[in-house]
DSSP file (Angstrom, degrees, kcal/mol; ACC not computed):
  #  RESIDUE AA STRUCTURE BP1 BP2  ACC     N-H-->O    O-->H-N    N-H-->O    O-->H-N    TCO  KAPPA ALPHA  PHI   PSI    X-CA   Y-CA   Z-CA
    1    1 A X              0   0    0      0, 0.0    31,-1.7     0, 0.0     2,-0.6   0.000 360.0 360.0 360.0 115.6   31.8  -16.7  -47.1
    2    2 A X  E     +A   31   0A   0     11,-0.2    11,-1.9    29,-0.2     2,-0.3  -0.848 360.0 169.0 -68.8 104.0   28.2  -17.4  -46.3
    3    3 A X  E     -AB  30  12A   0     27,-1.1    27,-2.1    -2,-0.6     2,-0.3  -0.988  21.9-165.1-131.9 148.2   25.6  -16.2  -48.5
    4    4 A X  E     -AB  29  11A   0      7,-2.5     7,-3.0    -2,-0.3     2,-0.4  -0.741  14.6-154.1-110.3 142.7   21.8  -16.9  -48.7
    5    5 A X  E     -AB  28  10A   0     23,-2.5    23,-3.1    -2,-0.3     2,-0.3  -0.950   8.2-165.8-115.9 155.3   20.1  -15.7  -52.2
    6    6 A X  E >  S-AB  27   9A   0      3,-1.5     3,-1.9    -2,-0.4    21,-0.2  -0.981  73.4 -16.6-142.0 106.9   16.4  -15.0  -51.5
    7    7 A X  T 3  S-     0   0    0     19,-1.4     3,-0.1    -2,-0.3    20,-0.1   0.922 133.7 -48.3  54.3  45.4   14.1  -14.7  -55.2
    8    8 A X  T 3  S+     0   0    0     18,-0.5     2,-0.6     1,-0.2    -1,-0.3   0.156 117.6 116.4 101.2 -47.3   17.6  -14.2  -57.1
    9    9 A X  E <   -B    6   0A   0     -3,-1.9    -3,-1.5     1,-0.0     2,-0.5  -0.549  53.2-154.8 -71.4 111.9   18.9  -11.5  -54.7
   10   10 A X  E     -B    5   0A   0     -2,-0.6     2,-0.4    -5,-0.3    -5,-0.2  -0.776  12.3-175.2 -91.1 142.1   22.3  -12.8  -52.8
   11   11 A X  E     -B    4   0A   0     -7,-3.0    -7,-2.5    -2,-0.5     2,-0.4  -0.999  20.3-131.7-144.3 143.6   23.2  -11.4  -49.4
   12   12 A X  E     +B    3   0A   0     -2,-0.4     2,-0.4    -9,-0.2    -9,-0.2  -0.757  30.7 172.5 -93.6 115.0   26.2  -12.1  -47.3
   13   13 A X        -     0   0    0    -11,-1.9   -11,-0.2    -2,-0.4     2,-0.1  -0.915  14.5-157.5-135.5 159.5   25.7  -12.9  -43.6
   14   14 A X    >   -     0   0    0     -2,-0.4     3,-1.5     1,-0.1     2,-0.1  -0.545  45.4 -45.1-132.7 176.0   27.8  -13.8  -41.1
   15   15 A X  T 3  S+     0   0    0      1,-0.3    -1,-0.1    -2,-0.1    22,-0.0  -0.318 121.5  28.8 -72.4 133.0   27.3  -15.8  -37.3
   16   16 A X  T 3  S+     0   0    0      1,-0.3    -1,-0.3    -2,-0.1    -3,-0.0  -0.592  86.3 141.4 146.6 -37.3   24.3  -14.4  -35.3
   17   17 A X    <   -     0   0    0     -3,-1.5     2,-0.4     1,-0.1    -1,-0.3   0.524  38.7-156.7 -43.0 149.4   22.6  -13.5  -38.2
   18   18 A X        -     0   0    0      2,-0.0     2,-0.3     0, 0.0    -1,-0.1  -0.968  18.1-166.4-129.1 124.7   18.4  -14.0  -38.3
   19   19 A X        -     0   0    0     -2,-0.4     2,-0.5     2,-0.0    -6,-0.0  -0.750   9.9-149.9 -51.2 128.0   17.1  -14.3  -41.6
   20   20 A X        -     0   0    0     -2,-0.3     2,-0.5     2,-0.0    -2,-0.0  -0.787  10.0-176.2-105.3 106.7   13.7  -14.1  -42.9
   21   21 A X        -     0   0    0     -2,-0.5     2,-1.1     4,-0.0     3,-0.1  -0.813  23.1-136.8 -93.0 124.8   11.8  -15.8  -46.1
   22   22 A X        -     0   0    0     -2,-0.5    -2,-0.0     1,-0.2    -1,-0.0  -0.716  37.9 -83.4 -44.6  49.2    8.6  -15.1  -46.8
   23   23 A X  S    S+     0   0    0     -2,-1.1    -1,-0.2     1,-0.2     3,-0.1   0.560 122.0  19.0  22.9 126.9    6.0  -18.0  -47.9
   24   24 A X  S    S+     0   0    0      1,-0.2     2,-0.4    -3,-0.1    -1,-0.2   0.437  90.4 125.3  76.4   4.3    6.8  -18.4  -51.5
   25   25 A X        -     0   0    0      1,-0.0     2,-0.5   -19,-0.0    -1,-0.2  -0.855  57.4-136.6-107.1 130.8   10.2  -16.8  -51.7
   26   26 A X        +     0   0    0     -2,-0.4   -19,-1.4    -3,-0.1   -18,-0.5  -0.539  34.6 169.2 -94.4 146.5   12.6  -19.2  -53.2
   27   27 A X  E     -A    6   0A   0     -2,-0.5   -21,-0.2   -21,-0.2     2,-0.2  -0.831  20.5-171.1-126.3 176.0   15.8  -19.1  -51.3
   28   28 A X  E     -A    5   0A   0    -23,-3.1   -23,-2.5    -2,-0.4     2,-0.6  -0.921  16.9-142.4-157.9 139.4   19.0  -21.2  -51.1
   29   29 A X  E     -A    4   0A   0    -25,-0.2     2,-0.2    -2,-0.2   -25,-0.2  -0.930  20.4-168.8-117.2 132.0   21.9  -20.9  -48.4
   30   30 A X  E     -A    3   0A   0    -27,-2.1   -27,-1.1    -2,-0.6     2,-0.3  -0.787  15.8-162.7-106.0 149.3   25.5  -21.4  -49.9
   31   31 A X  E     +A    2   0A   0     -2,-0.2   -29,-0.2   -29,-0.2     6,-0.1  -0.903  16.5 168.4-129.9 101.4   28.8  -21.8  -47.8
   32   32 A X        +     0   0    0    -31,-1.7   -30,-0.2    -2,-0.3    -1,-0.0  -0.051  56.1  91.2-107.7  21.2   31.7  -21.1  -50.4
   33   33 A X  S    S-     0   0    0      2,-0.3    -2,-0.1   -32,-0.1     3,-0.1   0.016  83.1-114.5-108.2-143.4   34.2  -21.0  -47.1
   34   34 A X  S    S+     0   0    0      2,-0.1     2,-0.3     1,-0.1    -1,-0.1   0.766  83.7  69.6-125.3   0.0   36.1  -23.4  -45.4
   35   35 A X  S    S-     0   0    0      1,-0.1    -2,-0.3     0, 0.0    -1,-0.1  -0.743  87.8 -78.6-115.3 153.1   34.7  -23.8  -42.2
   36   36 A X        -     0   0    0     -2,-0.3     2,-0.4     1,-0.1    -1,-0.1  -0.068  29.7-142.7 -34.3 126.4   31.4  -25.2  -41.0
   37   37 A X        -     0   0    0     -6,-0.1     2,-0.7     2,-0.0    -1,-0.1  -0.941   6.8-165.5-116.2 153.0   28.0  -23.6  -41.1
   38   38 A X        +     0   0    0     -2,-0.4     2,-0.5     2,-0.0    -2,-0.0  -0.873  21.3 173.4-128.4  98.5   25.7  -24.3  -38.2
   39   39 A X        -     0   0    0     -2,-0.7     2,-0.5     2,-0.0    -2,-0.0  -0.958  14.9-162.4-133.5 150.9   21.8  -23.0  -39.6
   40   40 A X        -     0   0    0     -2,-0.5     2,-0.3     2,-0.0    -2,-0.0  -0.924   8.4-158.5-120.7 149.3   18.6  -23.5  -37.6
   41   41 A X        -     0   0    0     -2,-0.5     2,-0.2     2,-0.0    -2,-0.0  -0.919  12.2-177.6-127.5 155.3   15.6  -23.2  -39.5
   42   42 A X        -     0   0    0     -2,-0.3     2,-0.3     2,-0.0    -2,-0.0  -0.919  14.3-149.4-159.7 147.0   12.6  -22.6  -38.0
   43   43 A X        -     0   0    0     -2,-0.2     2,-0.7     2,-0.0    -2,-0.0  -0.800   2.6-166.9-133.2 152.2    8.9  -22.1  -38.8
   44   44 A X        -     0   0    0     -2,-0.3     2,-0.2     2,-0.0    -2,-0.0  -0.910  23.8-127.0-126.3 121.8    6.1  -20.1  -37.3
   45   45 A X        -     0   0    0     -2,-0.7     2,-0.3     0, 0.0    -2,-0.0  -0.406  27.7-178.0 -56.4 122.1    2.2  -20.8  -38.2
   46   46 A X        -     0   0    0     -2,-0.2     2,-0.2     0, 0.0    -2,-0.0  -0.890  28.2-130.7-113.3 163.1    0.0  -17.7  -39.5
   47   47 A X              0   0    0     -2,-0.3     0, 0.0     1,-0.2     0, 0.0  -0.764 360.0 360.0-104.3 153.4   -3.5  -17.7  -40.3
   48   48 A X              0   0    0     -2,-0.2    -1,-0.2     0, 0.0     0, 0.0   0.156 360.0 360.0 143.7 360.0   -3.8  -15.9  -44.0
């Protein structure tokens, strides 16, 4: 099972999935399965 918790909150996602976190949101992604997980992170400049 793949799940990312975001500020506390866990949610379960699976392959395709697009996430978003939020400047300042603490996250962590767990993989409690038995097969590999493949994540791309990526980050996009905003002015603010």
């Amino acid at each position: 099972m793949k799940r990312i918790r975001i500020d506390d909150v866990a949610y379960v996602f699976s392959a395709g999935t697009t996430v978003v976190v939020e400047p300042g949101e603490v996250h962590e992604i767990l993989n409690t399965g038995n097969t590999d997980l493949v994540v791309t992170y990526f980050g996009v400049l905003t002015d603010g």
